[in-house]
N, C-alpha and C positions, 0 to 999 in steps of 0.2 A: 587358559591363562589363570583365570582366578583358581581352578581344582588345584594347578602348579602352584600359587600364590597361599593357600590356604595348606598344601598339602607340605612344603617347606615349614610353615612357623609351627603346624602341631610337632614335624621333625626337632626345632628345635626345643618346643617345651618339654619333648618324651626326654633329647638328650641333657636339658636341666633337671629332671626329675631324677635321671640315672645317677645323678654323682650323689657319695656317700656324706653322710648328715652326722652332725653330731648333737642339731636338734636344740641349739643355741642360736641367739641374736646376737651379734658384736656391734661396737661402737667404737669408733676413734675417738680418745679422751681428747682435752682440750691442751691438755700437760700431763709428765707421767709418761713412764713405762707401759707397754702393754695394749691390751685390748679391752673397755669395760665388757664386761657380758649384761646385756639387757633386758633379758627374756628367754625363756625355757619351755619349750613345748609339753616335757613329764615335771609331775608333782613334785618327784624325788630330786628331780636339778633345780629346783625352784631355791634353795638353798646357794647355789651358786649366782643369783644377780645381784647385782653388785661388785662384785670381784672381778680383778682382771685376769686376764690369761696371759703370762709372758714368756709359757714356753710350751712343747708340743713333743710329745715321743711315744714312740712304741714301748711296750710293758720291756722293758730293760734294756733299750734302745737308746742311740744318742736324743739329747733334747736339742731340740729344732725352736731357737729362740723368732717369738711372735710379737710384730710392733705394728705401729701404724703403717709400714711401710706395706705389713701383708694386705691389705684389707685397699689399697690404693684401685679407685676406681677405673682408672684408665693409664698403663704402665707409658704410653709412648709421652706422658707428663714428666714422666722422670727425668727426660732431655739429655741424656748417655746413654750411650750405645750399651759401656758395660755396667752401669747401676740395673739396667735392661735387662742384662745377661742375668746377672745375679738373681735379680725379682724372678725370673722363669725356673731356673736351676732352685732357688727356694722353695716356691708353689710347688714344683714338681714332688719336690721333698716329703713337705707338708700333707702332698695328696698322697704318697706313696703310703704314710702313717695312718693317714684315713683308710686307706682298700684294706688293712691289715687287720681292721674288725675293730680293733680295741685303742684305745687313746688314753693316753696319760697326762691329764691336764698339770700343768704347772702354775699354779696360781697366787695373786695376793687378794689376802682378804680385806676387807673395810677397815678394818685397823693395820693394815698395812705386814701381817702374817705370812710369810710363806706358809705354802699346803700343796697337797699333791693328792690327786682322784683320778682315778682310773674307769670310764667309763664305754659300753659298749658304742660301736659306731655304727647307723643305719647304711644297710645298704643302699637303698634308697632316698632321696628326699619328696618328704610328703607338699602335696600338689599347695594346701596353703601358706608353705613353706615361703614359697615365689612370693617375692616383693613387689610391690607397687609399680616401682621404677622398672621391674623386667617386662611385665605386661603393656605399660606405657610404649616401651620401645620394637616391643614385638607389633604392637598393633599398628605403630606408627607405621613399619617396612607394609605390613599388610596392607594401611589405606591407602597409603602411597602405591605402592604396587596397581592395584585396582584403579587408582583412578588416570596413571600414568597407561596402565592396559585399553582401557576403556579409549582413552585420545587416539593411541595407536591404532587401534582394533576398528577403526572409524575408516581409516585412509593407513594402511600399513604403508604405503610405496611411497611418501610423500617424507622429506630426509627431515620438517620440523616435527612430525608426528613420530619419527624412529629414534627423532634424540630426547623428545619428552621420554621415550618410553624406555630410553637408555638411563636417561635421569634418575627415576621411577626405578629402575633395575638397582642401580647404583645406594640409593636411600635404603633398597629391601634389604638387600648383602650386608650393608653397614650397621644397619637397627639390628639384624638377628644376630650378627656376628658381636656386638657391644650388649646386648643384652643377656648374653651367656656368661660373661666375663666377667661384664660389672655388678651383674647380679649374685656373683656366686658365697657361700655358706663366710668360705673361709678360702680353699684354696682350689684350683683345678689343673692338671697335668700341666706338663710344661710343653710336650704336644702339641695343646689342647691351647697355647697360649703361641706357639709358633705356628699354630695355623689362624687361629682366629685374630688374631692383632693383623698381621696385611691384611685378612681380608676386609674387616673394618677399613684399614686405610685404603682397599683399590675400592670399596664401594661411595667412601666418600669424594675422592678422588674423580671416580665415575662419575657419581651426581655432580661435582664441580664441571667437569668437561663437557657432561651431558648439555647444561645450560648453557655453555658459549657457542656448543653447534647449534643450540636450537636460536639463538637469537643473532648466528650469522646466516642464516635461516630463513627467518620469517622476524616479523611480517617483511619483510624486505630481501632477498637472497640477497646477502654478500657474500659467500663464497660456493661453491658445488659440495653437495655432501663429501666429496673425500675429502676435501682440504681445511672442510669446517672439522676434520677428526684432528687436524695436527697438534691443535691448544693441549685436547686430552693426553694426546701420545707423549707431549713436553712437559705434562702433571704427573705422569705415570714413571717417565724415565728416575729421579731420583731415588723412588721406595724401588725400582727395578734393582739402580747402581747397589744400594744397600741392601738386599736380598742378595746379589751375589757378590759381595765384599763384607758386610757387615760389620755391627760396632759404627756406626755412623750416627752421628745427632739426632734424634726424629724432627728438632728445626728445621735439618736439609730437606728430609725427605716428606715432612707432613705439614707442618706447621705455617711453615710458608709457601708454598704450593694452592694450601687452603687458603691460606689471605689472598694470592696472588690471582686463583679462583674469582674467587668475589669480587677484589676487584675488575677483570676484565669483564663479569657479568654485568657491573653495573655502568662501565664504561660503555659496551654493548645495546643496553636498556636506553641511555642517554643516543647515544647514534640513533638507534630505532624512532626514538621520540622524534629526532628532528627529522628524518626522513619521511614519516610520518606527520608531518604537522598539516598537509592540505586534506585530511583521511581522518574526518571526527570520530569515525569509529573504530580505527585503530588507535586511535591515542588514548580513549577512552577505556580501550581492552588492555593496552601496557601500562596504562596508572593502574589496573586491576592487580596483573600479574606483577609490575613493582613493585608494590606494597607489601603483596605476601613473599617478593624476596627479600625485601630490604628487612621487614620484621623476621620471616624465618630465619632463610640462610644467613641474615646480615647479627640476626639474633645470638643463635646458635655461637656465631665464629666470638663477638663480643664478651659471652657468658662462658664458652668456654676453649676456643681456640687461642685468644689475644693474652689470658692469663698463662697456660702453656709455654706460649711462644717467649713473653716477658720474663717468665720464670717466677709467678707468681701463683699464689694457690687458691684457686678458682671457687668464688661462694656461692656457683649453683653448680650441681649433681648433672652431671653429662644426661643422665636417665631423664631428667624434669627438662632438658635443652631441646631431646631432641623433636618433640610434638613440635614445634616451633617449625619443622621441613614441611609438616601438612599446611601451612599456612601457602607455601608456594602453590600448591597443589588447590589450594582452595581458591588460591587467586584463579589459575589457569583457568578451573570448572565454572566459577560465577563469571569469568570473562565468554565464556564458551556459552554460559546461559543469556546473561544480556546484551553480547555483541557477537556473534557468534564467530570469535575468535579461535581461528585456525580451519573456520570458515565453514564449521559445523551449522546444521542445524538446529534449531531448540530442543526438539524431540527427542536429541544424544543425551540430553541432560536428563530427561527423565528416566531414559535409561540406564543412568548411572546413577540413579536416585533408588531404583527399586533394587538393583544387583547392589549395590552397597547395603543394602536396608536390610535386603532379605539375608545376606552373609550375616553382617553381626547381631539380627534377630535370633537366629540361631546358631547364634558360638556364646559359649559363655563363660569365654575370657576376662571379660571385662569384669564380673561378679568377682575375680580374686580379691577384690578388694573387701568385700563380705567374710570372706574364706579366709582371709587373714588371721592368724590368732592375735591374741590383743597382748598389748606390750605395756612393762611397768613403765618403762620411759618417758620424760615426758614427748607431749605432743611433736614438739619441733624437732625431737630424734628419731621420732617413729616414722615418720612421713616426711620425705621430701618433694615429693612429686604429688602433692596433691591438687597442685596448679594445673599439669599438665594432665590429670587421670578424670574424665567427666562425669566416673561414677564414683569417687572416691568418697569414703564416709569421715575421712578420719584428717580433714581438713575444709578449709572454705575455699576448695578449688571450684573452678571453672564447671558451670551448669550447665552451660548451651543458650541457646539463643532466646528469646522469649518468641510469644507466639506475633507478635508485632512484626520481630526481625524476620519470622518464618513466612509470613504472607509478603513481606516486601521482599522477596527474592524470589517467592511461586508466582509473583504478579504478570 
């Protein structure tokens, strides 16, 4: 499971590296045409930050006009079916100019100049290239994975340990699948956008249905593993209808679905509780695993699903949201270490203490944030995730625990 787990997300950074660069930061202005450029990887384009880009073509080619609309982190935000269409059919475009070697920037200068530059396109994109927010989200699916494996891999036959670890499936699928997309330069095939947007949506979808089988489940069975699958199969049926009809709202099919999710996990958590009340240590392990729902998933949907859904535009970065799903995960494992919820032993935890330890001792994913090249911008454009990244240099994110916090949970 973890070689599976590990051997998935280096697929996905080889397939981020492959797509062609043109060796530029972009930035969505606040107002204004275009796209600023905020940073340049060669000496020679240093000359271009500053300026924006408002259009894009091959060396005698149509101009392929660029706004903020390119650069949108997450398209099922768009909330039309065919604003949708368009955004994919344009990226496509865009990319097509990029494979073609050479690119013809269309730009305005600081005093407001049109200009035209024509510069080579890498085939590759260089490994420091990756943002903050993609490693963020790639590592997310990976600890999730591992620690949803780990429950499983305990008690495979048991229907709350197979929907943790459906759960777990579900967060991995969705973090690699958004972390190619909203990571990327400038644009990526339109392919490349019709496969990875469902699978985002059935991976989070998955994680949603995962948690209401797992807490019609346990601690309490209220329903037999197949009919605790039904909630998922009625999450899944709408992005199904619009996969073979299409042009449909992503409201219908994602947006509310997701609210709809949450809610019934937390109505679920509430039942559990009271069934639970003569059982101290059950109640004790679902105030655990509560919290890091109500703060992750409950996080997550607030920061960026409930803006979406409103039709409003969201002021945190889908990328810096989604560390906020390890919070579930975090709960499960400290519930699992002090009560031994799902009725583990203690000794599982340390097993999941040393195989999580020894994976990211030696992956050195997390150092992108070193590897990053450094940007004229200021601070609060260059990083958004620095909340979310534990090793991030280039904010006052998140450290880790002290050693205080670390002995009262070995205790």
């Amino acid at each position: 499971m973890t070689i599976a787990c590990l051997a998935s997300a280096i697929y996905v950074v080889l397939w981020a590296l492959s797509q062609p660069s043109l060796g530029l930061d972009f930035a969505i202005p606040d107002q204004g045409e275009g796209l600023v450029i905020i940073a340049a990887d060669a000496p020679e384009r240093s000359e271009l930050v500053g300026a924006r880009l408002v259009g894009l073509a091959a060396p005698g080619g149509r101009v392929l006009g660029v706004d903020r609309r390119t650069l949108v982190e997450e398209p099922d935000k768009l909330n039309d079916g065919a604003l949708i269409a368009a955004f994919r059919a344009d990226q496509g475009a865009l990319h097509d100019v990029l494979r073609s070697g050479q690119a013809e920037l269309h730009l305005l200068g600081r005093d407001g100049a049109e200009g035209r530059q024509t510069v080579p396109v890498s085939r590759m994109r260089p490994l420091s290239d990756l943002p903050v927010g993609f490693w963020a989200q790639v590592l997310t699916g990976v600890a999730g994975m591992l620690i949803g494996g780990w429950i499983w891999a305990m008690n495979p036959r048991r229907a709350s340990h197979a929907f943790l670890f459906l759960t777990a499936v579900g967060l991995h699928v969705s973090a690699q699948a958004a972390a190619l997309y909203s990571s990327r330069e400038l644009a990526l095939s339109q392919t490349a956008f019709e496969v990875l947007s469902p699978l985002n949506m059935l991976g989070a979808l998955t994680f949603g249905g995962g948690l209401i089988g797992l807490f019609l489940s346990y601690p309490r069975r209220l329903l037999g593993p197949v009919p605790a699958l039904l909630p998922m199969l009625l999450l899944l049926l709408p992005m199904l209808a619009e996969q073979v009809r299409g042009g449909l709202n992503p409201v219908f099919y994602a947006h509310v679905p997701i609210v709809l999710a949450l809610a019934g996990i937390l109505v679920l958590l509430v039942v559990q509780r009271v069934l639970a009340r003569r059982d101290p240590m059950a109640r004790a392990a679902l105030k655990l695993v509560a919290l890091g729902i109500v703060v992750g998933a409950g996080g997550f949907v607030i920061a960026s699903v409930l803006p979406a859904l409103l039709g409003l535009e969201g002021r945190v970065s889908q990328a810096a949201s989604f560390p906020l799903f390890l919070l579930v995960f975090a709960g499960v494992a400290l519930a699992v270490r002090r009560y031994r919820f799902f009725d583990l032993e203690r000794w599982s935890f340390r097993l999941l203490y040393y195989v999580v330890g020894g994976v990211f001792s030696s992956c050195s994913m997390p150092s992108s944030c070193s590897l990053s090249r450094p940007s004229t911008a200021p601070s609060s454009e260059r990083c958004c995730c620095s909340s979310c990244c534990p090793t991030c240099r280039c904010g006052t994110g998140w450290r880790g625990g002290s050693s205080r916090g670390g002995a009262r949970i070995s205790r």
